[in-house]
N, C-alpha and C positions, 0 to 999 in steps of 0.2 A: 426687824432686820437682825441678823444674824451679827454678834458684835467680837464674833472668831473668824470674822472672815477671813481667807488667806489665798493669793493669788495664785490661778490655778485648782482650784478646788470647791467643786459645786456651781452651785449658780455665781455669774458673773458679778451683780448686784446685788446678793444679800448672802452667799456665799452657803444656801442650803443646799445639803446633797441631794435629797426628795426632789422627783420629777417624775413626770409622764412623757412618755415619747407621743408626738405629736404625729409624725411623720417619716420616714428616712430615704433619701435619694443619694445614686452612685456620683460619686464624684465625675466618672467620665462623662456621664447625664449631661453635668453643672457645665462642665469646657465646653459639652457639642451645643447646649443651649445658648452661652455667650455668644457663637460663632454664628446661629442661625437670629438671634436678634439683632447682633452689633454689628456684626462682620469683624469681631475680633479672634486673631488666630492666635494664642498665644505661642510663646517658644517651647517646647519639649522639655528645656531644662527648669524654668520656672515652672510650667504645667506641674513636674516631678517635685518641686520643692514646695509647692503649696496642696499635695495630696497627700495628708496623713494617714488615708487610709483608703478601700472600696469604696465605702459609705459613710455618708453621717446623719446621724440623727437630729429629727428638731424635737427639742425638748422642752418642757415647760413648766418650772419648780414651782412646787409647790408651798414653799412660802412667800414669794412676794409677785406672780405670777408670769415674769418675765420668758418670754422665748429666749432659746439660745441653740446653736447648733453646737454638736461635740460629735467626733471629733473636730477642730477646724483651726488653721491659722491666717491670720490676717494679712490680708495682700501685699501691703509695705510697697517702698516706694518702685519695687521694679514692676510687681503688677500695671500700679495707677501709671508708669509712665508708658509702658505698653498698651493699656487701655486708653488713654489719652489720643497717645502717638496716634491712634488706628479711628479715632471719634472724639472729637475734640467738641462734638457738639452733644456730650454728656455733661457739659456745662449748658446751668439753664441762666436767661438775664431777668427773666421777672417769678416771680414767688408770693406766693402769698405769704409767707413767713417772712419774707425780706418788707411788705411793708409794713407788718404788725408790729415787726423791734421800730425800724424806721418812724412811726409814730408816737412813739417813747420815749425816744430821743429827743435832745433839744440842743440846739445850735451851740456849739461852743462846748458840747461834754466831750470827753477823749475814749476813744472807742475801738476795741480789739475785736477782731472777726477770723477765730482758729478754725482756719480750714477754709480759707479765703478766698480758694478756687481760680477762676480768672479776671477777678476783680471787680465783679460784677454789682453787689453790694457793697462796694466799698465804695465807688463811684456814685450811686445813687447818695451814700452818705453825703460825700465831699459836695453833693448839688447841694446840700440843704446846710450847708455849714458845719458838720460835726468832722472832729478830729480824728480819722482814724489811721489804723494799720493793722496789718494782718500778717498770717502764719498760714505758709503753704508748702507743702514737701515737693510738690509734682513739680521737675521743673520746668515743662509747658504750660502748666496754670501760673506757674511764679511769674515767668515771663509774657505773658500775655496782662497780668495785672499791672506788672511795672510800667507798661506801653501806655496804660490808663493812667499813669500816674500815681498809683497807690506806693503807698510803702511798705515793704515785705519783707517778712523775715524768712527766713529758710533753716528753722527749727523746729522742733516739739515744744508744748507750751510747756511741757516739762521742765527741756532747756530754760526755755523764756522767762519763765516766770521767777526764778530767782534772780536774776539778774532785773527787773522792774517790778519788785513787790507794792500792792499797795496803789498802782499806777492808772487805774481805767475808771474810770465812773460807768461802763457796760462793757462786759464782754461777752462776744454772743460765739456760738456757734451750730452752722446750719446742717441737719443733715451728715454729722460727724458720730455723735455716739453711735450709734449700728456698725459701724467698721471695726469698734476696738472690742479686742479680745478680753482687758483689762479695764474699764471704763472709768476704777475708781480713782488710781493714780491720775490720770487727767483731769477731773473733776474737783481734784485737790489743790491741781495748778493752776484749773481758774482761776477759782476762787481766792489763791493766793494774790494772785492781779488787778484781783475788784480793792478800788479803796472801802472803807467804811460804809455802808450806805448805798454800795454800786448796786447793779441787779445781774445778775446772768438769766441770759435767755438762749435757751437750747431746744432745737427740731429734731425730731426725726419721722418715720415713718409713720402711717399707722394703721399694725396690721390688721384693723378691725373695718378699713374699706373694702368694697369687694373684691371678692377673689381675684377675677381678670384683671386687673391691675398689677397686680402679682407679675414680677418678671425676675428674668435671670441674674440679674443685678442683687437681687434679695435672697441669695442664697453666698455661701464661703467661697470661696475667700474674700468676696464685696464686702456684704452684710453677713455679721456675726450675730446677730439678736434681730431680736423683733417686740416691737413696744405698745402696748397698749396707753390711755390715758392713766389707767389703774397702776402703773408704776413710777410715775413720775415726779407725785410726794412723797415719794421717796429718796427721790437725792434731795430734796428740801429740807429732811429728816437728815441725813446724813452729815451735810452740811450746817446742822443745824442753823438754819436760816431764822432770819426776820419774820419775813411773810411768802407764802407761792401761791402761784395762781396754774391751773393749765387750760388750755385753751383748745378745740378742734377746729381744724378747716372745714368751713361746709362743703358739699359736693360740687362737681362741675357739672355744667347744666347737661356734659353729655354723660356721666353719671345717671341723672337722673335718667335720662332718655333712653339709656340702655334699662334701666331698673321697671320704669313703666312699660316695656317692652317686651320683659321676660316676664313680668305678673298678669299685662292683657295684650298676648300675643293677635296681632292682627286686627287690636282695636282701631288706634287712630295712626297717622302716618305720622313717622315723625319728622319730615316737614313741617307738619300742622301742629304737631306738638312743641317743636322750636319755637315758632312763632307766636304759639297762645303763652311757652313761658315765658317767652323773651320780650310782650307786650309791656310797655312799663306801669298798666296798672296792674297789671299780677306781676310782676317780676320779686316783688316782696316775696310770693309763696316757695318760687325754690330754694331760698337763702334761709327759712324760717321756716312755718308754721308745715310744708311741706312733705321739706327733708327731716323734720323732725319726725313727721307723724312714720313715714316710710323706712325709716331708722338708718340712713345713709351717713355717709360721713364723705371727708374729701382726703387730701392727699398726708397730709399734716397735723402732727402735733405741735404745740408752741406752749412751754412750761418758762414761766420768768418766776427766778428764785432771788430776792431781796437781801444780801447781808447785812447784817447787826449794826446799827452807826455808832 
């Protein structure tokens, strides 16, 4: 990693100029595409304020192999509450990321969730006894978690975390880094809120699941990057961490059913195929020995990085 990094300049993550273009799509593309997914129409004035350009590129440096689009800026709070306002159901309640922290946790640790959405994991928390609170800018996710009862801040952990340094024995957050344009200053703030000894654990994408999955959401000003598992010991490096681990989600069984389908067109019905995976003495093979051979992955990354005690 690059130890001149400087914001604004080169890759996001390690701050090298070297890249290869990946790809490049028009900006107007990205609008007509939300609108044909989502049903979201955005305003003309925000449209004009988040299009730096015709086009941008996806690029992918070549020192620590991260995607990132450029040009691009990040949605900020009047996109997410436009997109909300218009689909309120881009909040998801179950995750496989939400119960892998959730089983790491243990009753009674105090536990920060930046990017807290509508409270969906913070409630499953509060079922199992852990302490927490969270960090939301959108003010339709803010308020739909307060109704659950969570406790919310309505800041950047930027903000936050000076003012409670040292304060969380975990802080997680879901599905966040891919939005920011800047990812290191945030990752500094965490980390400022883990006590001694806490762990952070951070999702996002991963774009090494099949293409079809791929949607409008993972393009600027949603998603600024795109993450393999291959950069993830990287902010553990950064951070000079303890110990890291990173983790992938396996597939979902319609994953796989679409994946057998494109390799033996018109062999078995997948009806039939639902049903022989879904049998619970094979149900073992698409979660393992399977989807490994087939080289699949699922929706998710989960990297838990350890601070120093």
């Amino acid at each position: 990693m690059s130890k001149h990094w400087q914001p604004g300049t080169g890759c996001p993550l390690c701050g090298d100029v070297a890249f290869a273009v990946r790809s490049r799509i028009a900006f107007d593309r990205i609008w007509e595409w939300y609108g044909e997914e989502w049903g979201v129409t955005f305003s003309p004035q925000l449209r004009a304020s988040l299009t730096p350009a015709e086009v941008t590129e996806l690029r992918r440096c070549e020192g620590c192999g991260l995607d990132y689009f450029s040009p691009a800026i990040a949605g900020g709070g009047a996109f997410h509450d436009e997109l909300i306002a218009a689909n309120a159901s881009a909040y998801v309640e179950d995750k496989w990321d939400f119960e892998q922290v959730l089983s790491r946790v243990s009753p009674g640790e105090r536990l920060l969730d930046i990017g807290a959405g509508n409270g969906a994991f913070l409630a499953k928390a509060a079922r199992r006894g852990i302490v927490g609170e969270g960090l939301e800018l959108n003010h339709v996710g803010a308020g739909m978690a307060r109704q659950r009862g969570a406790t919310i801040h309505m800041e950047t952990i930027e903000a936050f975390a000076p003012t409670r340094p040292a304060s969380f024995d975990v802080v997680c957050s879901f599905q966040v880094l891919e939005h920011l344009k800047e990812p290191r200053p945030f990752l500094a703030a965490a980390w400022a809120a883990l006590k001694p000894g806490g762990r952070l654990y951070l999702t996002v994408p991963n774009r090494d699941r099949p293409a079809e999955d791929l949607t409008s959401f993972e393009h600027p000003p949603h998603h600024l990057t795109r993450w393999s598992a291959g950069q993830l010991p990287a902010l553990a490096e950064m951070l000079e961490a303890a110990s890291s681990r990173v983790e992938i989600e396996p597939p979902s069984l319609h994953q796989i059913l679409l994946a057998m389908r494109r390799r033996r067109p018109g062999s078995v019905p997948v009806k039939i195929l639902s049903r022989i995976l879904t049998a619970r003495p094979l149900a073992w093979l698409w979660t393992g020995a399977l989807t490994r051979r087939m080289g699949l992955c699922g929706h998710s990354l989960l990297v838990e990085i350890v601070k120093p005690a």
